[in-house]
TIBAMI-690251 format. One record per residue (C-alpha): y, z, x; residue in one letter. Coordinates in steps of 0.001 Angstrom, whole numbers, plus 500000, padded with zeros to 6 digits. Layout:
(atom (Y Z X) A)
...
//
This chain:
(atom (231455 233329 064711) X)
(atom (231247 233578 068580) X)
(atom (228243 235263 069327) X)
(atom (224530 234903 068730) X)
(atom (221962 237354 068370) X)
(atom (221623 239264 071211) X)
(atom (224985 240441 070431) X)
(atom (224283 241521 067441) X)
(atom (221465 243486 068425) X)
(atom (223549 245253 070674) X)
(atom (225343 246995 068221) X)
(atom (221784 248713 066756) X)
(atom (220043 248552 069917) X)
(atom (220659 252328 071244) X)
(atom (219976 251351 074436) X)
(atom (222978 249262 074795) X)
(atom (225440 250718 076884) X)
(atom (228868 251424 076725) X)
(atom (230231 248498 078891) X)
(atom (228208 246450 075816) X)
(atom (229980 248138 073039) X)
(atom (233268 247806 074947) X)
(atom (233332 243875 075193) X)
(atom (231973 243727 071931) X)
(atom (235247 245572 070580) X)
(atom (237187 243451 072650) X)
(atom (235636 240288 071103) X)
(atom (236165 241571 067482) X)
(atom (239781 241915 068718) X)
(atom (240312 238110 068589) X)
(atom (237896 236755 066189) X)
(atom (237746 239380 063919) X)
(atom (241116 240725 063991) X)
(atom (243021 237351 064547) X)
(atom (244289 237311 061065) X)
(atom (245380 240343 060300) X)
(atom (246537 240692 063393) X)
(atom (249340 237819 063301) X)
(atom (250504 239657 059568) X)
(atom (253770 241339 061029) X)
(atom (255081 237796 062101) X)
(atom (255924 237490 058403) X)
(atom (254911 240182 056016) X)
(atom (257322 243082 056185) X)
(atom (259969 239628 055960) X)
(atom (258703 238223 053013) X)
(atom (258330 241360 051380) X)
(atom (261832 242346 052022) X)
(atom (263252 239135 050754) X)
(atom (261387 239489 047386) X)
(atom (263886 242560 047028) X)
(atom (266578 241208 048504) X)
(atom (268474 239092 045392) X)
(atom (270843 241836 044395) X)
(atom (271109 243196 048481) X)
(atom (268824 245943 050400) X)
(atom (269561 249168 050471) X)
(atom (268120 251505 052377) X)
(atom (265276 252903 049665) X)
(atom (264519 249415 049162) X)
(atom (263406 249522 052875) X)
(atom (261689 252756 053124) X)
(atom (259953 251596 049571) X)
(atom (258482 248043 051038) X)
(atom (257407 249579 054388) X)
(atom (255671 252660 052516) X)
(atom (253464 249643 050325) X)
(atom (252809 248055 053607) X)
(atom (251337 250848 055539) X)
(atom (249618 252313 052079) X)
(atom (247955 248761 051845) X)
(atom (246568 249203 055542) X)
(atom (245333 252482 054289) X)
(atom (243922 252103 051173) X)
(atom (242711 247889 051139) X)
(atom (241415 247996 054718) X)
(atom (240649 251245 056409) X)
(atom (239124 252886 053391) X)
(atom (237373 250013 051371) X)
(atom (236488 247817 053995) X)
(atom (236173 249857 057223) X)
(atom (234831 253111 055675) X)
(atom (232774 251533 052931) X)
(atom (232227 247796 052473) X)
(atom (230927 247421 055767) X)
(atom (227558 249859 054994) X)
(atom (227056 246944 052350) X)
(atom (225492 244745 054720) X)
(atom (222501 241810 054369) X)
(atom (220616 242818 057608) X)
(atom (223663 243506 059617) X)
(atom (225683 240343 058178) X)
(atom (228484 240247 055993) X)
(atom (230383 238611 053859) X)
(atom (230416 236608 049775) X)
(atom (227824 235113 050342) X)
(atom (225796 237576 052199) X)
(atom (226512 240358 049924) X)
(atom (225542 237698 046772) X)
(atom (222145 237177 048572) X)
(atom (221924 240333 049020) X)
(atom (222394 241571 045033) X)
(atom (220221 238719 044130) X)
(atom (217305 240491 045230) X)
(atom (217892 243296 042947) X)
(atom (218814 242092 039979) X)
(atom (216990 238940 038985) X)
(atom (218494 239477 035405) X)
(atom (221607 238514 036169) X)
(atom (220820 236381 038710) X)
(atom (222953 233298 037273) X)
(atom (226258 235442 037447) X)
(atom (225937 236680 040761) X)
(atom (225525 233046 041924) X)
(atom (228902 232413 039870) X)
(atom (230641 235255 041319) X)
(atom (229390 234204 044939) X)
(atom (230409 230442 044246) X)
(atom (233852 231640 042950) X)
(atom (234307 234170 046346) X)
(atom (233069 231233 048845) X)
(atom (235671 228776 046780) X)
(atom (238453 230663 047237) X)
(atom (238045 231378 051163) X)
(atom (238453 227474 051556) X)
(atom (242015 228087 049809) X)
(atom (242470 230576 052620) X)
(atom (240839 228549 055447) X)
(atom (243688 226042 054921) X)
(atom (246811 228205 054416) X)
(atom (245677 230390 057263) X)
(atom (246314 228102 060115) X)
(atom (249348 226233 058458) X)
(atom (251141 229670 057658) X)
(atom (250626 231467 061088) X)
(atom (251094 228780 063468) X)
(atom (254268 227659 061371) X)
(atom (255720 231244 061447) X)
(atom (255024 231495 065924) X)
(atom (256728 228726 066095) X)
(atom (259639 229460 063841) X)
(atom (260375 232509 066478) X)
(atom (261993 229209 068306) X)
(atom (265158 229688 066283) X)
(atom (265821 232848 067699) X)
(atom (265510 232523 071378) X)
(atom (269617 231926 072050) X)
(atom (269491 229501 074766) X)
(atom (267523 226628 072508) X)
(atom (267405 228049 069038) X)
(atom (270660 226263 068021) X)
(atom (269694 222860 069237) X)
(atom (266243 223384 067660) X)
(atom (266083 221533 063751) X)
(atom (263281 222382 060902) X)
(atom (262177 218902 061437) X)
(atom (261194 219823 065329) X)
(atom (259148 222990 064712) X)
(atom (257321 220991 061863) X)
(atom (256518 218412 064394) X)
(atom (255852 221600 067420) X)
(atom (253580 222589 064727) X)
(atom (251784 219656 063932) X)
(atom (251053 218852 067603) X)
(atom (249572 222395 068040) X)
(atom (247526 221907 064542) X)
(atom (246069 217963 066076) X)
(atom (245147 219685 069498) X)
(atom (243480 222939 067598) X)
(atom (241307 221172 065285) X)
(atom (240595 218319 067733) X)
(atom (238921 220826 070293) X)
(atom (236361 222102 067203) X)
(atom (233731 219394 068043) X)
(atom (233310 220849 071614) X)
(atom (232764 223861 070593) X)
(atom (234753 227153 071623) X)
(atom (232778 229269 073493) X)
(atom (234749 228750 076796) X)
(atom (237909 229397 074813) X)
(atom (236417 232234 072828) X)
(atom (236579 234348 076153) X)
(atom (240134 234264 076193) X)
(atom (240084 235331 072344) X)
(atom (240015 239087 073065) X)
(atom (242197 239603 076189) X)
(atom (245086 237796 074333) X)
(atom (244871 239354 071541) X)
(atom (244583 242530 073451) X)
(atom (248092 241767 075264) X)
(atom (249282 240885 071596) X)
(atom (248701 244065 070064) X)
(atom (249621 245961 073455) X)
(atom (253196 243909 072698) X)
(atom (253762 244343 069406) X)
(atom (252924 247935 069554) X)
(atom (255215 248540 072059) X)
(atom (258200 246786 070673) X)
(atom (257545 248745 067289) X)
(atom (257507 251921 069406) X)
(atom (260914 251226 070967) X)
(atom (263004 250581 067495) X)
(atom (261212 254033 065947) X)
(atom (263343 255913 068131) X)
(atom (266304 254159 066750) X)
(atom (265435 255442 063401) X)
(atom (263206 257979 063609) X)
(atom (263742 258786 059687) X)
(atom (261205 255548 059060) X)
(atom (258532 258052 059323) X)
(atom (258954 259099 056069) X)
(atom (257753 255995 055031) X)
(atom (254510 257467 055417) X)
(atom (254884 259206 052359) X)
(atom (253670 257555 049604) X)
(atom (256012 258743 047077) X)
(atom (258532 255800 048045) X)
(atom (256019 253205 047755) X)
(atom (255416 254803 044371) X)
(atom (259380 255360 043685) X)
(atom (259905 251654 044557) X)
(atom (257439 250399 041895) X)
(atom (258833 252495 039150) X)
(atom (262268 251847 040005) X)
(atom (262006 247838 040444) X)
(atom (259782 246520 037064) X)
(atom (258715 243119 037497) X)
(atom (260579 242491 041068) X)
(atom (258388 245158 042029) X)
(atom (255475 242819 041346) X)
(atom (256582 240366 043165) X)
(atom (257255 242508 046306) X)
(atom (253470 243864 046075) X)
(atom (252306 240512 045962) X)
(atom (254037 239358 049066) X)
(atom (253093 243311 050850) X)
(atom (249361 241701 050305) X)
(atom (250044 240069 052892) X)
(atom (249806 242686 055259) X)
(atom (246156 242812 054618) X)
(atom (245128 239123 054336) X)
(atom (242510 238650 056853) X)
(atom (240481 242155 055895) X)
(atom (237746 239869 055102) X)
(atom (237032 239110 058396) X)
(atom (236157 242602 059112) X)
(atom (232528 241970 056844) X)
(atom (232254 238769 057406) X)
(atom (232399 238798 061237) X)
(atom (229737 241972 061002) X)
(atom (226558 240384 061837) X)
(atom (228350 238946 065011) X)
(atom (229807 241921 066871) X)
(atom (228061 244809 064998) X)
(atom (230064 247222 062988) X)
(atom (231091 249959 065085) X)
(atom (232689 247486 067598) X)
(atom (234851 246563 064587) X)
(atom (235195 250154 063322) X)
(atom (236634 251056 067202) X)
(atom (238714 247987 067668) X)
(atom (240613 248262 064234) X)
(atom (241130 252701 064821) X)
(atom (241949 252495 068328) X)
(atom (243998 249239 068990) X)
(atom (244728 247585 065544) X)
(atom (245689 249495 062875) X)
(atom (247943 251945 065053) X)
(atom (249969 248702 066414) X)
(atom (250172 247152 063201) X)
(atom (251416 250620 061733) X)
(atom (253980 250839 064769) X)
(atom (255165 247243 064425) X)
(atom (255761 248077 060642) X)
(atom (257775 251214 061262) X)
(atom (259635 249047 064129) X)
(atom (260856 246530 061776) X)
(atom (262275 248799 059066) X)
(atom (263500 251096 061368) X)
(atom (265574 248488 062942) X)
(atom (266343 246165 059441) X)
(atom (267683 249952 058999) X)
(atom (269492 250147 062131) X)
(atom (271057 246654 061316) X)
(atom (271818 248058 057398) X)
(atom (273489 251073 058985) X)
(atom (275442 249130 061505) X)
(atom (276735 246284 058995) X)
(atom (277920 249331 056442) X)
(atom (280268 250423 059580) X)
(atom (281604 247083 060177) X)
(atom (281794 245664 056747) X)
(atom (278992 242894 057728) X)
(atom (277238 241184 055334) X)
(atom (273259 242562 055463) X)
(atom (271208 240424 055101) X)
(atom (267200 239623 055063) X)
(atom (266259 238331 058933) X)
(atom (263567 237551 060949) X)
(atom (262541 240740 061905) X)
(atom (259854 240866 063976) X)
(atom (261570 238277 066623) X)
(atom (265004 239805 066165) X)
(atom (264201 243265 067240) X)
(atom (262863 241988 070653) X)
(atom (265111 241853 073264) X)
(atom (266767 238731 073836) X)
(atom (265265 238232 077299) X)
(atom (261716 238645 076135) X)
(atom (261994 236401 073211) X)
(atom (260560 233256 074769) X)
(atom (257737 234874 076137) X)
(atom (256980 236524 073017) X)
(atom (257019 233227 071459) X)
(atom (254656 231643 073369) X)
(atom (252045 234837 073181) X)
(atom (252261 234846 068922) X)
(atom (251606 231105 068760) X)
(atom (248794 231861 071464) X)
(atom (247372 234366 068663) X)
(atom (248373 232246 065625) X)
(atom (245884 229797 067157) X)
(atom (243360 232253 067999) X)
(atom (243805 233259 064309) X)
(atom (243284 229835 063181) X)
(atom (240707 229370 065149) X)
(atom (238522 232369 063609) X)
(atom (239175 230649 060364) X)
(atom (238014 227818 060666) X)
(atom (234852 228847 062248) X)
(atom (234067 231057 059659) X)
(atom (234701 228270 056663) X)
(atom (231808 226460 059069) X)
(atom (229761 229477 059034) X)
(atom (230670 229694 055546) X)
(atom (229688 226244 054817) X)
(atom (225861 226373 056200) X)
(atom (225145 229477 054636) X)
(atom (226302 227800 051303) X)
(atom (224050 224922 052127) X)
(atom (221526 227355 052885) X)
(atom (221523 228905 049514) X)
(atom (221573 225191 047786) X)
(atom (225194 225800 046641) X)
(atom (226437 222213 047933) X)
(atom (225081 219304 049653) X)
(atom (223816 218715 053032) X)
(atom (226493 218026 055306) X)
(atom (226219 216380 059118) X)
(atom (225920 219733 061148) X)
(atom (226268 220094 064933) X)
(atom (224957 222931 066892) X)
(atom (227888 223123 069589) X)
(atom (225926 225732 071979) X)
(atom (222431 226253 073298) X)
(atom (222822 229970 073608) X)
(atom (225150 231089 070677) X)
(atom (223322 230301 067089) X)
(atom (226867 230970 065548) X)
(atom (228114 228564 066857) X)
(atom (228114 225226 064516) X)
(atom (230439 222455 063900) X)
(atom (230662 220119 060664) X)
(atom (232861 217253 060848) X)
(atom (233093 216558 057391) X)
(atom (234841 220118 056710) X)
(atom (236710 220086 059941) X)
(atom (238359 216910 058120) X)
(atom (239491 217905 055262) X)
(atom (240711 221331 056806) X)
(atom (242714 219186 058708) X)
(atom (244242 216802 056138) X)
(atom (244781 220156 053654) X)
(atom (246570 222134 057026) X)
(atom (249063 219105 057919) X)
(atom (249498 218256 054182) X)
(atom (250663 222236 053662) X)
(atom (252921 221947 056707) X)
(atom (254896 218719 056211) X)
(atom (254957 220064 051966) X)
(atom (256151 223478 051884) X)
(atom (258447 222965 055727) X)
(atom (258362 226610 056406) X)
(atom (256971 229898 056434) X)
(atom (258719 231651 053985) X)
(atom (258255 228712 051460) X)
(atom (254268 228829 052347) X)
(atom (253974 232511 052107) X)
(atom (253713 232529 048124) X)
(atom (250813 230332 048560) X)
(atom (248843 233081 050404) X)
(atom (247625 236021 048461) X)
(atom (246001 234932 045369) X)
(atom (242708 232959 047490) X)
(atom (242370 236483 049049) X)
(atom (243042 238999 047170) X)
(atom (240410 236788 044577) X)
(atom (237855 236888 047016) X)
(atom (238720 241208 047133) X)
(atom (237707 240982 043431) X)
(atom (234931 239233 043816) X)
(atom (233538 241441 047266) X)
(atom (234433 244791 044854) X)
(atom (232294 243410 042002) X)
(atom (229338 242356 044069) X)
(atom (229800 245902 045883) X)
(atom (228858 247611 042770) X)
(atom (225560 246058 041647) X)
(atom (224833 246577 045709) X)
(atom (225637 250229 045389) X)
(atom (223768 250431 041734) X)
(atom (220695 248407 041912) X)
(atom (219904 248191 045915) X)
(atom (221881 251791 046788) X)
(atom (219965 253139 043533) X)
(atom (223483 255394 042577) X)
(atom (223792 257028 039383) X)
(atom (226305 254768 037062) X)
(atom (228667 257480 037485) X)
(atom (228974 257459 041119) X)
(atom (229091 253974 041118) X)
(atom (232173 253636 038319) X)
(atom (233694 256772 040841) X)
(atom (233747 255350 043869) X)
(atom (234153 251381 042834) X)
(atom (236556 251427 040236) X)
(atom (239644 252700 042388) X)
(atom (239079 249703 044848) X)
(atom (238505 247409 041627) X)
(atom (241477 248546 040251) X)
(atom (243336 247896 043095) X)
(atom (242313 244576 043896) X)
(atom (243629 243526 040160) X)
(atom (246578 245167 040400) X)
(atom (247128 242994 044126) X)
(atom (245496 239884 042189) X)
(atom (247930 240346 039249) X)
(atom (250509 240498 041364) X)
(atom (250102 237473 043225) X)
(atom (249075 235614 040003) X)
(atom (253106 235681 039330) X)
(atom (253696 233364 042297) X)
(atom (251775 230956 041015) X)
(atom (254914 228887 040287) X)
(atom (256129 229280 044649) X)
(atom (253168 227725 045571) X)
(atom (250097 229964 044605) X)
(atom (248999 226977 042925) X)
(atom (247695 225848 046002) X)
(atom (244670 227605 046871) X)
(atom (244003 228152 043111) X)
(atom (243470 223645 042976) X)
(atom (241769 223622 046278) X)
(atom (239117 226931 044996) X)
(atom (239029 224760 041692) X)
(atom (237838 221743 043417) X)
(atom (235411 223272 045532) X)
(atom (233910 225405 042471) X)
(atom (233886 222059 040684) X)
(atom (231548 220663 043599) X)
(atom (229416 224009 043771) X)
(atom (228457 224296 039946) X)
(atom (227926 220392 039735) X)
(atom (225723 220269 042913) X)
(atom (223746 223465 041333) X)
(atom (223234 222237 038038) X)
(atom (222597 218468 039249) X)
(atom (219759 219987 041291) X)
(atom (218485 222109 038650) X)
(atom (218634 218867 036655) X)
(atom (216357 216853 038959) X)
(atom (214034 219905 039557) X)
(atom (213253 219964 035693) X)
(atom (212557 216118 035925) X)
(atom (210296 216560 038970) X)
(atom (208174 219550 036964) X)
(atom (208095 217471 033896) X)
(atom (206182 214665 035883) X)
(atom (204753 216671 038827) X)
(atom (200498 216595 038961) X)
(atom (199646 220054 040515) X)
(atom (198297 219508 044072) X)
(atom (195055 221380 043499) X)
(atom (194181 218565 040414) X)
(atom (194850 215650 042755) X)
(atom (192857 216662 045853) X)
(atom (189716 217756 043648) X)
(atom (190397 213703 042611) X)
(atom (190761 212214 045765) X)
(atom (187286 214307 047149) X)
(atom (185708 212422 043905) X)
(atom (186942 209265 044521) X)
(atom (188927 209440 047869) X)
(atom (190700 206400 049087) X)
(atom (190956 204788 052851) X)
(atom (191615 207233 055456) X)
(atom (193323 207094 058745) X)
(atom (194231 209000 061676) X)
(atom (196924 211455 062361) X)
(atom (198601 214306 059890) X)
(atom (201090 213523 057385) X)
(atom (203574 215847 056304) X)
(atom (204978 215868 052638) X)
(atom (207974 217280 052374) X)
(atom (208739 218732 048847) X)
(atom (211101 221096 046565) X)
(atom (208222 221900 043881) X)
(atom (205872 224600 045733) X)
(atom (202926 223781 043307) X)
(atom (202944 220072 042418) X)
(atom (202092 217090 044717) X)
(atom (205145 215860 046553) X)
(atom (206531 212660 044939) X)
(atom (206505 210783 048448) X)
(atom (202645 211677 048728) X)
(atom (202024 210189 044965) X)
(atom (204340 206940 046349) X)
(atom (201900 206804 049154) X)
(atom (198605 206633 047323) X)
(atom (200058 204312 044651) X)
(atom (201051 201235 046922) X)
(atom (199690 201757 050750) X)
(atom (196512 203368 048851) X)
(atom (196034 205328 052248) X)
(atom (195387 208913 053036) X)
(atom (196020 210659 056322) X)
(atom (193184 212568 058288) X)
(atom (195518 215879 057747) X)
(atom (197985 216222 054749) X)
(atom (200277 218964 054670) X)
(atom (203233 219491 051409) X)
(atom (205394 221245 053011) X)
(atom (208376 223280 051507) X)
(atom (211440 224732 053126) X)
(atom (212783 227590 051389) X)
(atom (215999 229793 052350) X)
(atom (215418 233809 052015) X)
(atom (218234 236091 050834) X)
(atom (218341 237618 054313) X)
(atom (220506 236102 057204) X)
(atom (217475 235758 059795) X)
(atom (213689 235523 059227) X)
(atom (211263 236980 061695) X)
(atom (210036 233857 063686) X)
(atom (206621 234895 063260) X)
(atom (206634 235283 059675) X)
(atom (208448 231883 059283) X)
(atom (205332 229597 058520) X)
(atom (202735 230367 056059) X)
(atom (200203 227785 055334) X)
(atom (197679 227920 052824) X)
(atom (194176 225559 053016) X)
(atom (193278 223679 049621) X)
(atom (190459 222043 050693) X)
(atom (189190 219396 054012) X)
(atom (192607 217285 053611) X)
(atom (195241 219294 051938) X)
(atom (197152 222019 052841) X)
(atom (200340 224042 051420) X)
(atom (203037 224893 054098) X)
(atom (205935 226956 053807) X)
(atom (208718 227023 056000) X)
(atom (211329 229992 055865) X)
(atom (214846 230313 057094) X)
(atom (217399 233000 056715) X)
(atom (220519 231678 055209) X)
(atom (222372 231964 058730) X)
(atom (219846 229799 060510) X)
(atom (219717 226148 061209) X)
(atom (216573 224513 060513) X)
(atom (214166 222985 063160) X)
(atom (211143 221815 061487) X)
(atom (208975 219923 064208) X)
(atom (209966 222633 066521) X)
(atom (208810 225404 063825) X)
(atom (205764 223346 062744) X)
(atom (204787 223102 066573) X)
(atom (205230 226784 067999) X)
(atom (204277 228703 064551) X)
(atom (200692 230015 064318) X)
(atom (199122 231093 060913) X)
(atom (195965 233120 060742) X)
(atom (193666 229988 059261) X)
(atom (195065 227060 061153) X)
(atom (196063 225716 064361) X)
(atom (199757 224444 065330) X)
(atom (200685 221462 063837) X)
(atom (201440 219062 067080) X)
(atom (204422 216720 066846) X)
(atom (202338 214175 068379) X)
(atom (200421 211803 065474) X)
(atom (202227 213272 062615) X)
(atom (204700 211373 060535) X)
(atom (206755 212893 057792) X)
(atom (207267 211605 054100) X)
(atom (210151 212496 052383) X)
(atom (210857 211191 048445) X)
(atom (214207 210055 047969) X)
(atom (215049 209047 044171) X)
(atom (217991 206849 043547) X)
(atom (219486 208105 040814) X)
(atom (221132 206462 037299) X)
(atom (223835 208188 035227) X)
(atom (222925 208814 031492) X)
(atom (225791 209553 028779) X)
(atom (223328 210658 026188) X)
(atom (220998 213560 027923) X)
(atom (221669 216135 030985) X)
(atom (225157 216544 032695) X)
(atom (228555 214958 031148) X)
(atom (228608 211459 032055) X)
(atom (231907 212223 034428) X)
(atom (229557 214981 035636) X)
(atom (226381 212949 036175) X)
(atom (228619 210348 038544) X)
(atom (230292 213298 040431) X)
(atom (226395 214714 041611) X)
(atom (225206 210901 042549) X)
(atom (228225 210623 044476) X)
(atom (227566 214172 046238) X)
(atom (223598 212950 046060) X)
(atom (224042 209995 048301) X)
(atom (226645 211024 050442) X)
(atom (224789 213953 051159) X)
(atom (223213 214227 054706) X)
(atom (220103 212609 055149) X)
(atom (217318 215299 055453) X)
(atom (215705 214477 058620) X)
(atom (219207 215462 060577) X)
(atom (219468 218377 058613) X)
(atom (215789 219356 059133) X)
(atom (216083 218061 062951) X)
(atom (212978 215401 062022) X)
(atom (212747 212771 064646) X)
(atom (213793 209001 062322) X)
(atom (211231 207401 064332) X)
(atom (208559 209580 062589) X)
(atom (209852 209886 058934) X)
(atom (208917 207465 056314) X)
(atom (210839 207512 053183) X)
(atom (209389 206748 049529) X)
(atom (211256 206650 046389) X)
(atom (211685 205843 042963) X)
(atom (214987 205307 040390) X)
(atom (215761 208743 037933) X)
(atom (217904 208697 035520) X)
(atom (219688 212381 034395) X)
//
């Protein structure tokens, strides 16, 4: 979430050269790629060791790897790469974009695609927490095999290693990151340079790990292993965790730039890392059936580097882990505004962190209670392997839910025949469940995890929605259309005074509560009266000239209408100040004061929400951020008017 608009014109802007395209790729390679990217620091492990109860034998390892590299084929390189990213909302991606995005086709079913989005955006907060604990945890762990320190090195110290890294990462997020962000891409460059290379070396210890290519043993494995097999597929998912990224970091770096960085430099160094592993966990089976060794499941991507490089190596995966971590958690803050956006939770205290990169946004509020969910993760589950069960099901849930979306895209906004549609979605449907169903059996490790934390934030989203929808009814059922009360003020029209007043207001044909407040005790009426409402389009970015739209009742009123894309911030003095309509002049910040209603609101236990329900949305309600931050309104100009409402 590094980069603002210029650089995402570059990637449709045929005039951009190739230099452009080139350090675009190489930003993707850190932000976009960070994730997946730090994968072979524990997948091909964890997926061994799911095997591993009754001993590994050598089919067992040919079996796992060929489910690895199948899932690089089939999850990311063919449904994401080659077709999820043409699904795009103006040239952004992501659950939420790709909701908006379906919303404007299919009005019908309108409510469920806002269920579906809510669910996708719920469970990425599962994965914005695990994320960071999980790949940091696992750099670190690479301490233990280092042979000068890793014997005087105890659980309780890379915990702590961990924790300090964790305090300093999430401490930086209020400063923003684009001076670190640089780095993002060159180190991550070196990383997959390094892990490539060290894959490379081992193949030619076992050359016969090609085979694994074949997807008959990841098919052999499945038939041969029943339920076991299950739970190995659930923990190979998490080879792929992090394809998300590669749509939701789209309107940022363009797709092609992603396209080139994952064919040229990702996917063939996560494929060579992969065959490096089992060729040498094949190496070591070989060698212990000559010696009469016990085999048994290791950490294999630090054990097949050479002892002398080991520390280094260290130091550059927890350099990545961070840079994975990092791309997280900016994208649950991206995440967060477009939710906001699209009214699907509250106003939260947001901080624009650059002057040149509209990405770029920090909320403290989330940054919290990543933080507290990270360290509680870390100091709970201890390790890596323990943590690992917790991973898949937030993801591979959010798969489903991109898939499903996907099709009414491809139906309703593509315009495909049903049968092309079923063709072409099904497969990757079908796939996702089978991944989803999979994880669901680790529920009991630890999967629980993300599936409380997507609970709790869907429990916020559908109360927030509903509350609203509550207090819009209740605002309709009393509203007096604007039209009605200026034709009364012209007949009898009370004391005027100087300036313009602004009326801010949800209801785009009644009179704004605060401007009813007004009249009733100051019995005043400005010079210039403007109800204004600011409305979020299902498209990331709106046109800056078509943002303001202002429609004349009569000599004192006016209708206003302020749109933003759900990726923008709003800026409504600045907006109101620079936008031109047709009929009217600028509105100059100078003389105008804005009136905003605020109700203070009652629970009932015998009409609208559950009482437990109605006392969850005041809470939410009044510890939501006041409106003139969010709407950058200067306090010294707002004047606030309300009433008590009862729901």
């Amino acid at each position: 979430m590094e980069a603002d608009a210029l650089v995402r014109a570059a990637d449709v802007d045929p005039t951009h050269g190739g230099h452009s395209q080139l350090a675009l790729t190489l930003g993707a390679l850190g932000v976009v790629f960070g994730d997946i990217g730090t994968s072979p620091l524990y997948a091909f492990r964890e997926a061994l060791n799911q095997a591993a109860a009754d001993g590994i034998v050598a089919g067992e390892i040919l079996g796992v790897l060929s489910l690895a590299l199948w899932a690089l084929i089939l999850v990311v390189t063919c449904k994401y790469v080659l077709f999820l990213m043409r699904a795009d909302n103006n040239g952004e991606g992501g659950v939420l974009a790709l909701m908006a995005l379906a919303q404007r086709s299919a009005r019908k079913r309108g409510r469920l695609l806002v269920v579906l989005g809510a669910a996708g955006a719920a469970l990425f907060y599962g994965d914005g927490i695990i994320t960071p604990a999980l790949s940091v945890l696992s750099a670190v762990e690479g301490l233990k095999t280092i042979p000068a320190i890793g014997h005087h090195i105890n659980r309780g110290e890379i915990i702590l290693i961990t924790a300090v890294l964790l305090v300093a990462l999430f401490s930086m997020q209020g400063r923003g990151t684009a001076a670190v962000a640089r780095l993002f891409g060159p180190v991550c460059l070196l990383w997959f340079a390094a892990i490539a290379a060290i894959g490379l070396i081992h193949i030619f210890d076992e050359p016969a790990i090609l085979a694994a290519f074949s997807p008959h043993y990841a098919v052999l494995f499945m038939l041969n292993h029943g339920v076991v097999g299950l739970f190995v597929l659930g923990a190979v998912f998490l080879t792929v965790t992090g394809a998300e990224a590669l749509t939701a970091d789209m309107g940022h770096f363009g797709a092609r730039p992603i396209r080139r960085g994952w064919f040229i430099v990702v996917f063939p160094a996560l494929a060579l890392n992969y065959l490096g592993q089992g060729a040498f966990a094949l190496s070591q089976l070989e060698h212990a059936a000559v010696t009469g060794a016990q085999f048994t499941n290791q950490n294999w991507f630090f054990m097949m580097i050479p002892e002398g490089l080991r520390a280094p190596m260290v130091l550059l995966a927890t350099m990545a882990t961070v840079i994975a971590s990092q791309a997280v958690i900016t994208g649950a803050f991206s995440l967060t505004q477009q939710a906001i956006q699209l009214g699907l939770l509250p106003r939260m205290k947001l901080r624009q962190t650059s002057a040149h990169m509209a990405g770029q946004v920090f909320l403290p509020g989330i940054n919290r209670l990543l933080f507290v969910g990270v360290m509680i993760l870390v100091f709970g589950f201890g390790s890596s392997s323990a943590m690992a069960a917790a991973y898949g099901i937030s993801v591979t849930g959010t798969m489903v839910v991109t898939t499903l979306l996907a099709f009414v895209i491809v139906r309703r906004n593509w315009q495909w025949r049903l049968g092309l549609a079923v063709a072409v979605i099904a497969p990757f449907l079908l796939l996702d469940l089978f991944f989803f169903g999979a994880n669901i059996l680790r529920v009991y490790e630890g999967g629980w995890v993300p599936l409380v934390v997507a609970g709790g934030v869907g429990l916020l989203i559908v109360t927030w929605v509903r509350g609203r929808k509550l207090l819009h009814a209740i605002d309709k059922a009393q509203a007096i259309a604007l039209e009605e009360l200026a034709r009364m003020l012209t007949a009898r029209p009370p004391e005027r005074v100087a300036g313009t007043a602004i009326f801010l207001s949800a209801d785009r044909d009644g009179a704004p509560n605060a401007l009813l407040h007004n009249l009733k005790h100051n019995k005043i009426l400005h010079e210039r009266n403007i109800a204004l409402t600011v409305r979020t389009a299902p498209t990331p970015f709106v046109d800056p000239a078509e943002r303001l739209t202002i429609l004349p009742i009569d000599a004192n009123f006016s209708r206003a209408l302020l749109t933003y894309g759900f990726m923008e911030a709003p800026d409504v003095p600045r907006d109101l100040a620079v936008a031109r309509s047709r009929d009217e002049k600028a509105i100059e910040p100078v003389g105008t004061s804005y009136f905003i209603g605020r109700s203070t609101l009652r629970p009932s236990k015998h009409s609208g929400m559950p009482f437990w329900q109605d006392l969850l949305f005041i809470f939410l309600y009044r510890n939501a951020a006041d409106p003139t931050d969010f709407l950058r309104i200067p306090p010294n100009r707002v004047v606030e008017l309300g009433s008590q409402t009862t729901i």
